[in-house]
C-alpha positions in Angstrom: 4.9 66.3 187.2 7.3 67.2 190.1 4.8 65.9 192.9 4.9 62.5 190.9 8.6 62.6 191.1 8.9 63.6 194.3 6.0 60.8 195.7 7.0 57.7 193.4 11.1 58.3 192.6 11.8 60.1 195.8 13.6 63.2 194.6 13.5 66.1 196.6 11.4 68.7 195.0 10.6 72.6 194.9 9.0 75.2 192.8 11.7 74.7 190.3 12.0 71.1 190.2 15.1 68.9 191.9 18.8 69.8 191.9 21.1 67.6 192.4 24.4 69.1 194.3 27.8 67.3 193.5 31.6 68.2 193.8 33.8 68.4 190.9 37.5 67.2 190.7 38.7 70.3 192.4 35.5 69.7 195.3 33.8 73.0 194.5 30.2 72.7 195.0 28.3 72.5 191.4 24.7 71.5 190.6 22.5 69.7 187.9 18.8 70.8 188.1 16.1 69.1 186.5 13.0 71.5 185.4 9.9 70.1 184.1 7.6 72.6 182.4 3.8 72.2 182.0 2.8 70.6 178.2 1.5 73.8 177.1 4.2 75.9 178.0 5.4 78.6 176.2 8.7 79.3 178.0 10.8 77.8 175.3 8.6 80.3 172.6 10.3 81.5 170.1 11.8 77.7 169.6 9.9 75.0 168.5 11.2 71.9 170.8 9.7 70.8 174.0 12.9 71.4 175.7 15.8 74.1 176.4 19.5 73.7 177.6 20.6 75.9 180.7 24.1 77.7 181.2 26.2 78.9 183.8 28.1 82.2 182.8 30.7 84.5 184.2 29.5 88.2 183.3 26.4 87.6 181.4 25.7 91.6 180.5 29.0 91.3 179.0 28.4 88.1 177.1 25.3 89.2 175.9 26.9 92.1 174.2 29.3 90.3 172.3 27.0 87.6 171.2 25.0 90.2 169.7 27.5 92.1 168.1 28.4 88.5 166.2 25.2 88.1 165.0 23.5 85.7 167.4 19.8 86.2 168.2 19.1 87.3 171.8 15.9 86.8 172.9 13.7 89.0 175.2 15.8 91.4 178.1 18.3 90.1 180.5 16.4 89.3 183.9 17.8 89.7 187.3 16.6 88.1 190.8 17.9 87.3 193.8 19.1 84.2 192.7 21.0 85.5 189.7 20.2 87.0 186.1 19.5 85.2 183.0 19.3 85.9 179.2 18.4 83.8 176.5 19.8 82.9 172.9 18.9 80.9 169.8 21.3 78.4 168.4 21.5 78.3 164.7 19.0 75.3 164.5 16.4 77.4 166.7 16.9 76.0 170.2 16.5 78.5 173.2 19.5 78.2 175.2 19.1 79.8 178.6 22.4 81.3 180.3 22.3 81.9 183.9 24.7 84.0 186.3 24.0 82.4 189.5 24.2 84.4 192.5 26.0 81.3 194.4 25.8 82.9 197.9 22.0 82.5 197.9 22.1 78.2 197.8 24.8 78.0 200.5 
């Protein structure tokens, strides 16, 4: 799926898809990427929809922590690369939300 949207619409691809770079109202740097996952995918397991929303946090150990002590469903351990950590929650209606504490300094 990325090769065909690299090839016919001309975005510029990686591993991870496309991200698009733009400047906010204050012109700090911020970013919208685009992910497609394989049909038969399971990264979005335990929720049932074909897709799953991506957050930037501040502190995500922290957050983690308080979203569990108020009940919310975590799912799996926090992660951490190079590129930052993530986590993962479920929304009351089941989505998988994925929160992301971006290691900026590695995209620059």
């Amino acid at each position: 799926m990325v090769s065909w949207y690299n090839k016919y619409l001309g975005l510029k691809t990686d591993d991870y898809g496309s991200t698009f770079w733009w400047k906010d109202s204050l012109g700090n740097d911020c970013s919208t990427q685009w992910s497609p996952f394989d049909a038969a995918t399971t990264y979005f397991e335990p929720s049932q929809k074909q897709f799953m929303m991506n957050f930037r946090v501040d502190d995500l150990e922290t957050l983690l922590k308080k979203l569990a002590t108020e009940g919310v469903t975590i799912v799996g351990e926090m992660q951490s690369y190079d590129y930052g950590k993530f986590g993962w929650i479920l929304d009351p209606e089941g989505n998988k939300i994925e929160l992301w504490e971006p290691n900026d300094s590695v995209f620059q």
